[in-house]
C-alpha positions as CSV (number, residue, x, y, z in Angstrom):
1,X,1.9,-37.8,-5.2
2,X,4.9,-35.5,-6.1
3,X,5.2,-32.4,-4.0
4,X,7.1,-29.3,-4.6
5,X,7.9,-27.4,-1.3
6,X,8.7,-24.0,-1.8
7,X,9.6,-21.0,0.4
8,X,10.2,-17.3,0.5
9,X,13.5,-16.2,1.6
10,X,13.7,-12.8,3.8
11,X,11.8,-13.4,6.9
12,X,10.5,-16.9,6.3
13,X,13.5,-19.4,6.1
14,X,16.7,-16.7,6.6
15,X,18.0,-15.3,9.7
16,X,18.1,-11.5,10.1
17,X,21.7,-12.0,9.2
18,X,19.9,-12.8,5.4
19,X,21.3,-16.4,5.5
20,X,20.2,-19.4,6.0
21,X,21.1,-20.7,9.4
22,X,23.5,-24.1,10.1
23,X,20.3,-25.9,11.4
24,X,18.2,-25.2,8.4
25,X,20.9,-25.7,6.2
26,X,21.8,-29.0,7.8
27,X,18.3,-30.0,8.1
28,X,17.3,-29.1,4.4
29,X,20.4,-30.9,3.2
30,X,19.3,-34.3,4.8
31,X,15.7,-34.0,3.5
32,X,16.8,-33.5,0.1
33,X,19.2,-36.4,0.0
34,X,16.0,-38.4,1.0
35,X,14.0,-37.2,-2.0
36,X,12.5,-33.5,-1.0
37,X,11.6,-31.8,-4.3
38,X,12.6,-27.9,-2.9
39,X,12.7,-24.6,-4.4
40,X,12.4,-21.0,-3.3
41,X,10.5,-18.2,-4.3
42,X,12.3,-14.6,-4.1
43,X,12.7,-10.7,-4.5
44,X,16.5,-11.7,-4.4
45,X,18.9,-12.4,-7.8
46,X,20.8,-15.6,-8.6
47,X,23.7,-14.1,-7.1
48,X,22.3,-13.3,-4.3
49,X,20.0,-15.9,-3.5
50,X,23.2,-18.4,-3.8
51,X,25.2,-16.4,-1.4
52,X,22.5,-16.6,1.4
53,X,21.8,-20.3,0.8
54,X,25.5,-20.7,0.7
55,X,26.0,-24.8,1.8
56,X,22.7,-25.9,0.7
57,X,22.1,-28.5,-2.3
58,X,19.9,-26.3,-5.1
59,X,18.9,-29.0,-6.8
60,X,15.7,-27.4,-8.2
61,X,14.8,-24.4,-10.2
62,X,14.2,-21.2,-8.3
63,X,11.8,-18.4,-8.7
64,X,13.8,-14.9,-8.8
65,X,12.4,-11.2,-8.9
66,X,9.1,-12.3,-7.6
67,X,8.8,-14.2,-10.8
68,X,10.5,-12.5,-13.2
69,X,13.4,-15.3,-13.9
70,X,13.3,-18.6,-13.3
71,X,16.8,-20.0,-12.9
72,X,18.6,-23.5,-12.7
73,X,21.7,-23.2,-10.6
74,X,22.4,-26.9,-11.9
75,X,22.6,-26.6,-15.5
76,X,23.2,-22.7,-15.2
77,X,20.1,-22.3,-17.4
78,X,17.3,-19.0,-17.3
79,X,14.1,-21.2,-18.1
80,X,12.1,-18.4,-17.9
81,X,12.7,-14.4,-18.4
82,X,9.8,-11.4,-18.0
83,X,10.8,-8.4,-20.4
84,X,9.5,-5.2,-20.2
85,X,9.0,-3.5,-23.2
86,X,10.3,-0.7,-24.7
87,X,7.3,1.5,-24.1
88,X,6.7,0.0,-20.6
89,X,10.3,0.1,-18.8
90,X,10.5,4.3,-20.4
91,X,7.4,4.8,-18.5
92,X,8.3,3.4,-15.6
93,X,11.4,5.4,-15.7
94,X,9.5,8.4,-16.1
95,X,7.1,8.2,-13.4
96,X,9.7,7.7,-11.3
97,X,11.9,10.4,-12.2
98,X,9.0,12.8,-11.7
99,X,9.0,11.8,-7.7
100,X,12.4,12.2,-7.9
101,X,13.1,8.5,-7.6
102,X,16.8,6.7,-8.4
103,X,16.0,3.1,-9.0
104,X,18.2,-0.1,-9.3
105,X,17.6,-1.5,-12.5
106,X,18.0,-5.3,-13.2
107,X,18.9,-6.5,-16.5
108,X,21.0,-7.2,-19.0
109,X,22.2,-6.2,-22.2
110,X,23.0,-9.3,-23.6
111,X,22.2,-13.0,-22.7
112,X,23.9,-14.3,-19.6
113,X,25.6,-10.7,-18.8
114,X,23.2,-9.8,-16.0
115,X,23.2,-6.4,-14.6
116,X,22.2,-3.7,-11.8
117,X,22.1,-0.2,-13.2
118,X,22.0,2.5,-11.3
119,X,23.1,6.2,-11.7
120,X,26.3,7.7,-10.8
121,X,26.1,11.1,-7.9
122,X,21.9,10.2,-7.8
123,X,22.9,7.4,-5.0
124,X,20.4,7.6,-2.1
125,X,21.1,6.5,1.6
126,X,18.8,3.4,0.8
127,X,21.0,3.0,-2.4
128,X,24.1,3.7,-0.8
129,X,23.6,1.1,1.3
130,X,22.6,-1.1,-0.5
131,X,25.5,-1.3,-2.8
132,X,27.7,-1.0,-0.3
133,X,26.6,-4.5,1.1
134,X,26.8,-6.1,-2.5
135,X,30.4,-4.2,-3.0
136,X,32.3,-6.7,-5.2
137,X,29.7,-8.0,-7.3
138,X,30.0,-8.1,-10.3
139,X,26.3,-7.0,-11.6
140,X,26.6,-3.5,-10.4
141,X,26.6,-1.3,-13.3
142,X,27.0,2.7,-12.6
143,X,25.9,4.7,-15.9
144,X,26.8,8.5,-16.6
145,X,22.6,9.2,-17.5
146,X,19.3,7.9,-16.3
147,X,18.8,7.0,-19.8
148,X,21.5,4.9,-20.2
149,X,19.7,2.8,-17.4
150,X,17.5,1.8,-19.8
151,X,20.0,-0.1,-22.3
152,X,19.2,-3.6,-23.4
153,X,16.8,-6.2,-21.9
154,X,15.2,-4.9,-18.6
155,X,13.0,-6.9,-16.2
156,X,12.6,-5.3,-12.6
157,X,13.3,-1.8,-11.0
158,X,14.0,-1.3,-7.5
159,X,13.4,1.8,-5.2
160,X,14.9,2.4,-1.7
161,X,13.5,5.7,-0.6
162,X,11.4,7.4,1.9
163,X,8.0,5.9,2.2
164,X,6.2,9.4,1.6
165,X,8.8,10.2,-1.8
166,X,8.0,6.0,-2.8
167,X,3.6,6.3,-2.2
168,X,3.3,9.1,-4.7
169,X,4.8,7.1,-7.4
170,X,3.3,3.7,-5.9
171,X,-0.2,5.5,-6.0
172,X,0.6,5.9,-10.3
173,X,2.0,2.5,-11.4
174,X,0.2,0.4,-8.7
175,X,-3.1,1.1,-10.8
176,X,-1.7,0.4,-14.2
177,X,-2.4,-3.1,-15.2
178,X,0.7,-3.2,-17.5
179,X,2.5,-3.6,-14.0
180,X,3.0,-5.5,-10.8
181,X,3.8,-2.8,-8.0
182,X,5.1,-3.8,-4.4
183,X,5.7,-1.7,-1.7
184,X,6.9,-2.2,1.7
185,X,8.9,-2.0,4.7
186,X,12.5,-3.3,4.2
187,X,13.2,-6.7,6.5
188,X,16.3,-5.3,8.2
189,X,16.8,-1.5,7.7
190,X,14.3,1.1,8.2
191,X,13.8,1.8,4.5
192,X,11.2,1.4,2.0
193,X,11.0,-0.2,-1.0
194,X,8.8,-1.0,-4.1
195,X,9.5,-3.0,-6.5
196,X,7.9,-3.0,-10.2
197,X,7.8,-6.2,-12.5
198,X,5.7,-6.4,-16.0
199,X,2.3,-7.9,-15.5
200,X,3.3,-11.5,-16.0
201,X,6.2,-11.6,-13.4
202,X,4.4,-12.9,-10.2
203,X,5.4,-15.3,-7.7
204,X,2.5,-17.4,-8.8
205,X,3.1,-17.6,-12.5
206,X,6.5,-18.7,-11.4
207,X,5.2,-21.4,-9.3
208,X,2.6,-22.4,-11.8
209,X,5.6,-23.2,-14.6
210,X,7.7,-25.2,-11.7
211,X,4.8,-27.4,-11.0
212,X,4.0,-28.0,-14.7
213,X,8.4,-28.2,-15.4
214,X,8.5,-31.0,-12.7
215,X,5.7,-32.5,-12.8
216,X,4.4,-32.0,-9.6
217,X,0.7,-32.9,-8.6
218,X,0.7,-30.7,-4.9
219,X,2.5,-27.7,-3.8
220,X,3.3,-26.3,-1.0
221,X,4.8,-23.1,0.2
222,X,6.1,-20.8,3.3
223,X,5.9,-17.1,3.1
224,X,5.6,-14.1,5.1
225,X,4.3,-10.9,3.8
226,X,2.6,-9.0,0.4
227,X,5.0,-10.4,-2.1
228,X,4.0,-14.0,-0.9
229,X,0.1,-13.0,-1.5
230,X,-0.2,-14.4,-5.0
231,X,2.2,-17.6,-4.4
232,X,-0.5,-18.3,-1.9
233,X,-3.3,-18.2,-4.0
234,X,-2.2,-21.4,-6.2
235,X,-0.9,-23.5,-3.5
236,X,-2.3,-26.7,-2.3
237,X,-1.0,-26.0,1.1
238,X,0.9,-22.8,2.3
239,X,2.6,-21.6,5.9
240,X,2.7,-18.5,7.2
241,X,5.7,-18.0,9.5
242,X,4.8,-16.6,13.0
243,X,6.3,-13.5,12.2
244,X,4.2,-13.2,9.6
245,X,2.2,-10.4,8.3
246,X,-1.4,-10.9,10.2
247,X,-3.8,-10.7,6.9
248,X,-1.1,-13.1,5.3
249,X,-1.6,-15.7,8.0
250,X,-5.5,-15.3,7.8
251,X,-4.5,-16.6,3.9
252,X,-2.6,-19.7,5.3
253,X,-3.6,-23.1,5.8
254,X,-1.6,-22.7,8.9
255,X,1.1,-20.9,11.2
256,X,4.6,-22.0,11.9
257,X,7.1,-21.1,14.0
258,X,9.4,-18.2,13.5
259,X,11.7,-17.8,10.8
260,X,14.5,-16.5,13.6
261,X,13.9,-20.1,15.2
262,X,14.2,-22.3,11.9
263,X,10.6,-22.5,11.8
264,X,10.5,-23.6,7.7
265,X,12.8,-26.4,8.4
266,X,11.3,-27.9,11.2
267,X,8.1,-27.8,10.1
268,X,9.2,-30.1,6.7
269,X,11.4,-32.0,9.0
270,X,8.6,-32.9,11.0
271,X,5.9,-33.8,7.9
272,X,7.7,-34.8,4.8
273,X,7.7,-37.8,3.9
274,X,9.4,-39.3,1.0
């Protein structure tokens, strides 16, 4: 029987440095030479996502923005892309700019040109730090207007702001079904973020299409908090990691160790077997 393993990132298999460590890298590496089918699941970018699995062999597609790409570092191919509309992504925007929100908005306006928007002078602390530890990449996109945010294809907003300033608009968007709407703590400042995607862009949609892609009879999965929730629900098997949210692990099948102590890797080294 074919299994696809697949884990969260951010406090399941990285360190609170947001890489992976030696051992997990090390560990992962061997089990996929042996035959391991392995792909993550992630809030992060391609970009991104590479830089903290720096070292490891991505020989599988990857789930991005909770779903909302699906991405083959091999070929260098988007299988998969969740657009907002035009309507949708100028309400969003609007709702936002109400609560006096700046977001980060991913997209692109044109295939294969990915980009972060944000605008320039309406930088938060949560935004200014955020850019500051992506400085250099190539994404980030300032813009003179919050309308000019909005240009070409868009799929995923991101807000880094006070968690009173962030619930008002969460308490809007999270009941519109157009939307999916996370919110929560960040995993290594004090800030808070939410995170909106159209409808379709979930974590388990984006599981569903790599088990059907490769062919894959059983899944299993690793995960730690609310954006995880769904990716759990179509799982054969899923792991929370002891650092786990509490409700999450009540979802689980079981609880691993720690992501701090390499707690993903050395549960597959321990029961995969080719």
């Amino acid at each position: 029987m074919k299994t696809l393993y697949i884990s969260d990132l951010d406090g399941t298999l990285l360190t609170s440095e947001e890489r992976i460590s030696q051992y997990s890298r090390e560990r992962l590496n061997a089990l996929i030479d042996r035959g391991m089918t392995l792909s993550f699941a992630t809030a992060r970018s391609a970009v991104s996502t590479r830089s903290a699995l720096d070292g490891l062999r991505m020989l599988v597609p990857v789930v991005l923005y909770n779903g909302g790409l699906i991405y083959n570092y091999e070929t260098k191919e988007v299988l998969r892309c969740t657009l907002f509309t035009e309507e949708e992504k100028r309400y969003v925007l609007s709702v936002l700019k109400e609560f006096g929100i700046p977001p980060l908005v991913f997209g692109a306006r044109e295939v294969g040109h990915e980009r972060i928007g944000y605008t320039l002078g309406r930088e938060n602390l949560g935004i200014e730090r955020y850019l500051y530890r992506r400085r250099g990449d190539a994404r980030l996109d300032p813009v003179p207007t919050e309308d000019a945010l909005l240009e070409g294809a868009v799929f995923y907003f991101k807000c880094i702001c006070p968690r009173e300033q962030l619930e008002r608009a969460w308490d809007i968007l999270k009941y519109d079904s157009r939307f999916i709407c996370i919110f929560h703590q960040e995993k290594y400042q004090n800030d808070f973020w939410m995170e909106v995607s159209p409808r379709e862009a979930t974590k388990a949609n984006g599981v569903s299409f790599l088990r059907a892609y490769l062919g894959c009879e059983r899944v299993v999965c690793f995960g730690d908090t609310s954006n995880d929730s769904d990716m759990f629900d179509v799982c054969d098997e899923k792991y929370a990691v002891m650092n786990a949210d509490s409700w999450l692990k009540e979802k689980a099948t079981g609880v691993i160790g720690y992501s701090e102590e390499d707690g993903v890797a050395k549960w597959l080294e321990a029961n995969f077997r080719p």
